[in-house]
C-alpha positions as CSV (number, residue, x, y, z in Angstrom):
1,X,-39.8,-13.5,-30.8
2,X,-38.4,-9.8,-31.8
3,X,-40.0,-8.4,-28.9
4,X,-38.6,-11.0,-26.3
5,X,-35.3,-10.6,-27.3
6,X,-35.5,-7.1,-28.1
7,X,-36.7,-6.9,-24.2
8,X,-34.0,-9.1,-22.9
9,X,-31.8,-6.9,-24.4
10,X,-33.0,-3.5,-22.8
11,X,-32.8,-5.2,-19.6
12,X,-29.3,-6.0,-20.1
13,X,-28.4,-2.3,-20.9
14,X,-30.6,-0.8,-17.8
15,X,-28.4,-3.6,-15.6
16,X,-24.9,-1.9,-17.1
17,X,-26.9,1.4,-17.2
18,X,-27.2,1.0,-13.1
19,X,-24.0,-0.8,-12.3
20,X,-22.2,2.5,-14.3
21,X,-23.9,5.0,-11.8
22,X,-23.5,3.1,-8.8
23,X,-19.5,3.4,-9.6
24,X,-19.9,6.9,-11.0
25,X,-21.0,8.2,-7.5
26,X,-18.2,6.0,-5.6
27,X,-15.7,7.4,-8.3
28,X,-17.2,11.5,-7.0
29,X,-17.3,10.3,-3.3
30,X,-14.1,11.8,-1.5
31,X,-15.5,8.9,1.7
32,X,-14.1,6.1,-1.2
33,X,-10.5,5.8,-2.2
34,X,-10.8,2.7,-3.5
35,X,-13.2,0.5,-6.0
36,X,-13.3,-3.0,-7.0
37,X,-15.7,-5.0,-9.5
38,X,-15.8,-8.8,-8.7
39,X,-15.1,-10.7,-11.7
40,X,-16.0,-12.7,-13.5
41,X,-19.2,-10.2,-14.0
42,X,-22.6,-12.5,-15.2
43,X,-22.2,-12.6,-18.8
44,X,-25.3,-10.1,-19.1
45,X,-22.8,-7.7,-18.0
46,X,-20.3,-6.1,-20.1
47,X,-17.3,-6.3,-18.4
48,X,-15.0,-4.0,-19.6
49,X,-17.0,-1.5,-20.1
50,X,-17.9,-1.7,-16.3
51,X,-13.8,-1.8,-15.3
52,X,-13.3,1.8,-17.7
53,X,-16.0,3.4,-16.0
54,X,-13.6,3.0,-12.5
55,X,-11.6,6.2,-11.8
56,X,-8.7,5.5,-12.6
57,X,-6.9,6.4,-9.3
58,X,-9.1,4.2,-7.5
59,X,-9.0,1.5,-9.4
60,X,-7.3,-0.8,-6.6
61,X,-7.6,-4.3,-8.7
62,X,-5.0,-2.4,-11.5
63,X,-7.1,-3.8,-14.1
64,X,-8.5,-0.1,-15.9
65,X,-7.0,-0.1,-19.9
66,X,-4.7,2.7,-18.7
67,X,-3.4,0.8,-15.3
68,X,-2.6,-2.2,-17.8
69,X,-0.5,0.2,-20.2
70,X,1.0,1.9,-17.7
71,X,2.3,-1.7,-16.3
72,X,3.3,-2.4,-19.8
73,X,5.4,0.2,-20.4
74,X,7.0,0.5,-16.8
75,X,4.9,3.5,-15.3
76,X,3.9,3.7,-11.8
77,X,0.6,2.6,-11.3
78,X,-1.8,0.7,-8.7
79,X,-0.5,-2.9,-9.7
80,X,-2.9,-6.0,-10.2
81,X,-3.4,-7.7,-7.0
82,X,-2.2,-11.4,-7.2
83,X,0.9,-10.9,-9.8
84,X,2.2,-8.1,-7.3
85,X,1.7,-10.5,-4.3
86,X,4.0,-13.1,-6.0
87,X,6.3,-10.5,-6.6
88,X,6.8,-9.7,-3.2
89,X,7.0,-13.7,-2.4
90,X,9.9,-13.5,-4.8
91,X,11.4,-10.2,-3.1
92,X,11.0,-11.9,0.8
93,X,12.5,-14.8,0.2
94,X,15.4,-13.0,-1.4
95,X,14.6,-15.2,-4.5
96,X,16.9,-13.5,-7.4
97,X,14.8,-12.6,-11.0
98,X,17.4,-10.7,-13.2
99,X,18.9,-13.0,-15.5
100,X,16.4,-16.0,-14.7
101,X,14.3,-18.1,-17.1
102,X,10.5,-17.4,-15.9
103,X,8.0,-19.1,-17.4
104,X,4.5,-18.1,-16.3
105,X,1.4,-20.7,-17.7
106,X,-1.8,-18.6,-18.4
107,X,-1.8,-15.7,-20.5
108,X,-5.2,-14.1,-18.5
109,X,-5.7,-9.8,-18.1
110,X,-5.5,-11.1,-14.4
111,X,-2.6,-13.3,-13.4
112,X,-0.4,-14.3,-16.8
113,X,0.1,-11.3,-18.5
114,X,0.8,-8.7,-15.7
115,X,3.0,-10.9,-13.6
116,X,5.0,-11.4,-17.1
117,X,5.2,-7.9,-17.3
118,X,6.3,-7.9,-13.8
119,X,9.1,-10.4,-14.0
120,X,10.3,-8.4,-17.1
121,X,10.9,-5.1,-15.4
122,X,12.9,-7.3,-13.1
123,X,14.6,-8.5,-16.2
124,X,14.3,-12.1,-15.9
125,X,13.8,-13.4,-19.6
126,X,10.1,-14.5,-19.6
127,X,8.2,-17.4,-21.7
128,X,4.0,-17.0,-21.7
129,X,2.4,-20.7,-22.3
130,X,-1.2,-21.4,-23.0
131,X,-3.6,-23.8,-24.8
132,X,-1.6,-23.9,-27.8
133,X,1.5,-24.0,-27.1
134,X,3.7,-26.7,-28.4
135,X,5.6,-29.0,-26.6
136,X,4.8,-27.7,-23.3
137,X,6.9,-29.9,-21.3
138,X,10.1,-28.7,-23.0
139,X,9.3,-25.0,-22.0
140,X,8.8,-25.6,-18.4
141,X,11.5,-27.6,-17.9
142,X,13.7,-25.2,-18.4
143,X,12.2,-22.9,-16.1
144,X,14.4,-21.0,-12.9
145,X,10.8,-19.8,-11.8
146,X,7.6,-21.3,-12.8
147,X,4.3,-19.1,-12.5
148,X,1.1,-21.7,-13.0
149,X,-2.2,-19.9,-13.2
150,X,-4.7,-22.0,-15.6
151,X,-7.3,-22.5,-13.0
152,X,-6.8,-26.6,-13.6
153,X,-6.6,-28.7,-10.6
154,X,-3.0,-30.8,-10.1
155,X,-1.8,-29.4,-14.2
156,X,2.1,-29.2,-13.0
157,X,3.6,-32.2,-12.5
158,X,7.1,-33.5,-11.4
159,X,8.0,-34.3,-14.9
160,X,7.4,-30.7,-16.1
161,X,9.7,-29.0,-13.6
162,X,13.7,-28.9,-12.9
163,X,15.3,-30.1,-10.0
164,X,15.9,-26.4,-7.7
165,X,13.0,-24.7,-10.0
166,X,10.7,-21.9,-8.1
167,X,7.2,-22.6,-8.0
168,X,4.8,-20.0,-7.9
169,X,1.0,-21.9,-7.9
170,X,-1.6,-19.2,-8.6
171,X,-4.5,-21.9,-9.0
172,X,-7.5,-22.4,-6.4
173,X,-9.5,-25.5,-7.5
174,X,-11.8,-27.6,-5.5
175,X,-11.9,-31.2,-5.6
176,X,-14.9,-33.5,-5.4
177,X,-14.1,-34.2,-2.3
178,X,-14.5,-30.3,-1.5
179,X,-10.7,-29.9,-0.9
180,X,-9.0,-26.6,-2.1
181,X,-6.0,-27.4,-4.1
182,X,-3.8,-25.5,-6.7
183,X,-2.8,-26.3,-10.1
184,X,0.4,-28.2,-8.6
185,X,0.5,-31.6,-8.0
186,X,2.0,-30.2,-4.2
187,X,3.5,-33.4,-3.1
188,X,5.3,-34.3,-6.0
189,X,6.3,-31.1,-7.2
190,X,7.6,-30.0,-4.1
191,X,9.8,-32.6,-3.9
192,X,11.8,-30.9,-6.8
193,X,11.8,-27.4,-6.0
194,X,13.5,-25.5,-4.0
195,X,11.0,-23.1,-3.4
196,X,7.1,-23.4,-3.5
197,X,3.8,-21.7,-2.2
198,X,1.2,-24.3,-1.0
199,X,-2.6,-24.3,-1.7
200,X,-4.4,-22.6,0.2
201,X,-2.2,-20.2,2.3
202,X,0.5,-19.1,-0.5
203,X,-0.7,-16.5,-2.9
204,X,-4.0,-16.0,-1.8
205,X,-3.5,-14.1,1.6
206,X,-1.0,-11.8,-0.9
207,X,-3.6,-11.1,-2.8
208,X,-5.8,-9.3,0.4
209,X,-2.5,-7.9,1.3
210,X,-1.5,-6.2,-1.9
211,X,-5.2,-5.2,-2.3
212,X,-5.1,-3.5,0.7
213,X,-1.0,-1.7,0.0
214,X,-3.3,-0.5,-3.4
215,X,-5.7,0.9,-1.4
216,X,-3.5,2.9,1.4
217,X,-1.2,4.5,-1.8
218,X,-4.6,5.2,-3.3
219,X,-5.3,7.3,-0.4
220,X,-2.2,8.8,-0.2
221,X,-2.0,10.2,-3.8
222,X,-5.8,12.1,-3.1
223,X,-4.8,13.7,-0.3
């Protein structure tokens, strides 16, 4: 039994081993100005150690420890994908953050926390819900502008949102019936708000655009 697991666990470190040279020679490779890992990675894959091992300045998904901090503390860096799409939604529609109650439902590296971060610098005053947080109902309620990104098909209903509230629905879900949907029960939400991006076609194509703004600056700053 030592052996086998012993084996299984060499195997795992010659996968990472691999993985960290394949992105080691894109990271030395003037041809590539920009890298992405798609997560989740199989769990026999450590995934932040794969994520550090991205040059920083090409790190076009924004999720390297030091993009995060920089974001934190209000440097300029190469922003996570979705979370800087919605904030240009917000910016287009000349949708007004400072001053605003934003409450954004997730706390993931990838949507919740960045976009929170986001909507700060913008100085809206900014509430993070999750799993445990009490009296969920009452928080969301009170929301200008409502960020839902739990990954949990039709979550937001009409009783958890004001009337005039901006919806932002981060979720992609798929039915039984093999229908993509968000975390927003659409109909009935929307009939609330005064603002709201459907499933599919909201956030999603801002995602691929965003991605591909990180990619172009990335370029610029090597030259």
């Amino acid at each position: 039994m030592d052996r086998i697991i012993t084996t299984s666990k060499n195997s795992r470190l010659c996968l990472l081993i691999q993985n960290r040279k394949i992105i080691k020679k894109l990271n030395n490779d003037s041809n590539v100005n920009g890298i992405l890992v798609q997560l989740p990675l199989p769990k026999h894959i450590d995934e932040q150690t794969v994520i550090r091992t991205i040059a920083v300045e090409k790190d076009v998904d924004g999720f390297h420890p030091e993009q995060v901090g920089g974001l934190s503390i209000g440097l300029e860096t190469l922003e996570p994908c979705t979370p800087a799409g919605v904030i240009e939604l917000l910016k287009y529609y000349d949708i007004d953050v400072a001053g605003k109650n934003a409450v954004v439902i997730g706390r993931s590296n990838i949507v919740g926390k960045p976009i929170a971060n986001m909507l700060l610098r913008l100085d809206a005053t900014v509430t993070i819900c999750h799993s445990r947080t009490v009296n969920l109902t009452d928080v969301t309620r009170a929301a200008d502008i409502l960020v839902v990104a739990i990954g949990r098909a039709g979550f937001l209903t009409a009783d958890m949102v004001k009337e005039g509230a901006v919806v932002i629905d981060v979720g992609i879900n798929r039915t039984e019936e093999g229908k993509l949907v968000g975390d927003a029960d659409y109909d009935a939400v929307s009939a609330k708000t005064s603002y709201i991006t459907p499933v599919p076609g909201g956030v999603g194509p801002m995602t691929i655009a965003m991605l591909l703004a990180n990619t172009l600056k990335a370029f610029k700053s090597s030259q």
